[in-house]
C-alpha positions as CSV (number, residue, x, y, z in Angstrom):
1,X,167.8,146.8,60.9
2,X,165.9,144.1,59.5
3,X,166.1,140.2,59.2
4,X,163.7,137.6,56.6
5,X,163.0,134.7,58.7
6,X,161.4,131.2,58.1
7,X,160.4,130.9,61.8
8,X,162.1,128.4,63.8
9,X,164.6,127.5,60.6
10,X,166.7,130.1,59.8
11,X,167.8,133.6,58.2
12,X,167.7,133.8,55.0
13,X,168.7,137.6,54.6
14,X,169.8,140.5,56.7
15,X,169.4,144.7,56.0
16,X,169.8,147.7,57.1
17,X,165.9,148.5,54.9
18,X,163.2,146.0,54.2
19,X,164.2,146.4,50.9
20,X,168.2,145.4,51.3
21,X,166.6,142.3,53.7
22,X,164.6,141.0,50.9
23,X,167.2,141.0,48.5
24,X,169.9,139.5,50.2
25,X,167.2,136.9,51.4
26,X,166.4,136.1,47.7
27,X,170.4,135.4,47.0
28,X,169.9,132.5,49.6
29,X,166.4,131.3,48.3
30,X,166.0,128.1,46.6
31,X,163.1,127.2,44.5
32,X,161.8,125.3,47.7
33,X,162.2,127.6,50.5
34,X,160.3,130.4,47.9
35,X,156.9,128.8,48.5
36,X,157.4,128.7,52.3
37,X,156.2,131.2,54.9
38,X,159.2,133.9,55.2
39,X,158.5,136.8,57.6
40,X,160.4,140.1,57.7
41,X,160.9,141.1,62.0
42,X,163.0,144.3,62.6
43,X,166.0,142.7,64.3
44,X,168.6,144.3,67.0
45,X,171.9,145.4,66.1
46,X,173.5,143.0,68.0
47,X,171.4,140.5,66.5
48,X,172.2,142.2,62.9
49,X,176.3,142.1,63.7
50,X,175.9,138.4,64.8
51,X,174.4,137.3,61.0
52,X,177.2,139.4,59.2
53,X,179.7,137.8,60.9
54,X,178.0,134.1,61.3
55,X,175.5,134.2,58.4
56,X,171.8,132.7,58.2
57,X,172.8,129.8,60.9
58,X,172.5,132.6,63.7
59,X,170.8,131.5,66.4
60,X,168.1,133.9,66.8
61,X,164.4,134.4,68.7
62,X,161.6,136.5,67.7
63,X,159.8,138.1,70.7
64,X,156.9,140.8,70.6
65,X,157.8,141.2,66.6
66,X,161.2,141.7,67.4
67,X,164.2,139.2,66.4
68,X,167.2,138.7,68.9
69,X,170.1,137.1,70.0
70,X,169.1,134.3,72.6
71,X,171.7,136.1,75.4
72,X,169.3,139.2,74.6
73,X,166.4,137.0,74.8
74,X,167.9,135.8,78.1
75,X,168.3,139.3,79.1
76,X,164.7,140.6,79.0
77,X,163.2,137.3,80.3
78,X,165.8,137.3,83.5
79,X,163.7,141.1,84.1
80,X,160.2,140.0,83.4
81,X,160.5,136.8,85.3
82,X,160.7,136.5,89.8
């Protein structure tokens, strides 16, 4: 599962491919946001279900190449830190 990101900002598209990802992200593209950075991150499935159901608003966090939910997020930093 993938995700096209404009870091810290938002989703702008969601797939199953890279392919699928980039053109759902192009549906939500404006002129604008075309000539910004936009980054595709292989994304977790819970992560995945989460845009589907809430759209490009998500509330998401990339960590080692890898976009999240922040509970995930949470998660692995609750085992890595103490």
């Amino acid at each position: 599962m993938f995700a096209v990101i404009q870091e810290d900002v938002a989703i702008f598209g969601s797939g199953l491919t890279p392919e699928e990802a980039w053109e759902d992200a192009k549906e939500w593209m404006d002129k604008d946001e075309e000539d910004e950075p936009m980054s595709l991150v292989e994304c977790t499935e819970s992560l995945y279900q989460e845009i589907q159901r809430n759209g490009g608003g998500t509330v998401f966090v990339v960590h080692n190449n890898l976009a999240q939910t922040w509970a995930e997020f949470e998660e692995v930093s609750d085992d890595i830190c103490c």
